[in-house]
C-alpha positions as CSV (number, residue, x, y, z in Angstrom):
1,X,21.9,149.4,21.1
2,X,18.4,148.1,22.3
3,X,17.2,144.9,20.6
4,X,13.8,144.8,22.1
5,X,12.6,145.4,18.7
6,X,13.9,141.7,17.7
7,X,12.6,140.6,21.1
8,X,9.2,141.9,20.1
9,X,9.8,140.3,16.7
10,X,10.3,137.0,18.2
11,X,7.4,137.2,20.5
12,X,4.9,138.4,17.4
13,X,6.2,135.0,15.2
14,X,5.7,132.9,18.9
15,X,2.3,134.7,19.3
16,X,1.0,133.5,15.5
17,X,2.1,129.5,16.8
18,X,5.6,129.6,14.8
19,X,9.1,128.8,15.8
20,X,11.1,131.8,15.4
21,X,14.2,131.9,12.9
22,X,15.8,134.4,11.6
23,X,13.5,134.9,8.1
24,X,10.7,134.8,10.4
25,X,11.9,137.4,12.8
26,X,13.5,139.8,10.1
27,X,10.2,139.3,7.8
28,X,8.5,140.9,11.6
29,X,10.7,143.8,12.4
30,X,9.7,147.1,12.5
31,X,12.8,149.0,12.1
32,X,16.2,147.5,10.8
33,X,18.8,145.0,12.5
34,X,22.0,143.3,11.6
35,X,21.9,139.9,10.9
36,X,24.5,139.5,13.4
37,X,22.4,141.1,16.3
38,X,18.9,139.4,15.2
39,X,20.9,135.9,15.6
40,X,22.4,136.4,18.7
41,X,19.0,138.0,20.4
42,X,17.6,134.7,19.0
43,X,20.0,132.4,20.9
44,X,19.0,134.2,24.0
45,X,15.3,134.7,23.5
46,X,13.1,133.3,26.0
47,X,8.8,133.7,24.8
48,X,7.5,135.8,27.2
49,X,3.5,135.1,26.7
50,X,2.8,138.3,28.6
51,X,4.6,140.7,26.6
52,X,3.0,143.2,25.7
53,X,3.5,142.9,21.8
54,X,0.1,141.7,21.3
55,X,-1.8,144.7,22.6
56,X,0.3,147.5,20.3
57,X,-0.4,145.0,17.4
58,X,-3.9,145.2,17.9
59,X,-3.6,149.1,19.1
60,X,-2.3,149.4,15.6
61,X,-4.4,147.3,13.4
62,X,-7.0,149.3,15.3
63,X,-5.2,152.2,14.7
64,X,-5.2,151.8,11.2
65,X,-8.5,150.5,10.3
66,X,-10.0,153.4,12.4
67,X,-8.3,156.0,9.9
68,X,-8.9,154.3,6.3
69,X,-10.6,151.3,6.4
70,X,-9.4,148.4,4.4
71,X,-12.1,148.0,2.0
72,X,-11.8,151.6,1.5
73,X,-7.8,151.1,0.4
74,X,-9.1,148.4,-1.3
75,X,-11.1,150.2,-3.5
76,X,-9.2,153.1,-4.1
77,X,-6.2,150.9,-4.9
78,X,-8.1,149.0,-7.6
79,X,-9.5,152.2,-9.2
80,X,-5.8,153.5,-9.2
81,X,-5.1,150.6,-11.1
82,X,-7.6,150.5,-13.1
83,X,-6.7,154.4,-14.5
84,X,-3.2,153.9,-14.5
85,X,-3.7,150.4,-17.0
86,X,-6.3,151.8,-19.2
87,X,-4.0,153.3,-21.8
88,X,-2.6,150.4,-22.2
89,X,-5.5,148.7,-22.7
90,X,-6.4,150.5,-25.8
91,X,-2.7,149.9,-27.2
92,X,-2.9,146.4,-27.1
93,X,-6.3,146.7,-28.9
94,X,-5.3,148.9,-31.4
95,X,-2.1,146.6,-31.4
96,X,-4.5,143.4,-31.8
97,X,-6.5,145.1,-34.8
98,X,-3.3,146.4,-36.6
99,X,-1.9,142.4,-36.7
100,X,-5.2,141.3,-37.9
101,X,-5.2,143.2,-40.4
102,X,-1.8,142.5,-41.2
103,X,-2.5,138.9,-41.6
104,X,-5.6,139.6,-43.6
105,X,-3.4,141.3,-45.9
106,X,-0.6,138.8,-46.3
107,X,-3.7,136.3,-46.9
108,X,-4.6,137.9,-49.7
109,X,-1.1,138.4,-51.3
């Protein structure tokens, strides 16, 4: 079983100026690992400041923001939002209006 993945891990939490832990390194991986094989890849990590791990980051954020760009997600994650709360909206008005009046009503009782 290759652990480069972890290796890259580490190297990605080194690269942003943090000690690597275990949280750190799982919260990085790309594809699952045993908490048994990320802490033993961790005793034995060595930072390798020429790894490679910082271009395919920045290959993929390019990657991705070439394709949809984020203010574009943004947006169309908002308007989602947006259409999928409106109903609600309008219950909790109606909801608001129906205990007013209910008030009103025991007020004048």
């Amino acid at each position: 079983m290759s652990r480069q993945h972890i290796i890259d891990a580490a190297n990605r939490v080194a690269l942003e100026g943090k000690q690597p832990s275990v949280a750190l390194i799982k919260s990085h991986l790309t594809q699952p690992a045993g908490l048994r094989d990320i802490i033993e890849t961790l005793k034995t990590w060595q930072f390798d400041p020429h790894a490679k791990v910082a271009e395919k980051l920045q290959a993929t954020v390019n990657a991705a923001t070439e394709t949809e760009p984020t203010a574009a997600l943004i947006a169309t994650a908002i308007a989602a939002v947006r259409e999928e709360f409106a109903p609600l909206h309008q219950e909790v008005a109606e909801l608001k209006a129906e205990v007013t009046a209910l008030k009103k009503a025991l007020l004048t009782q």
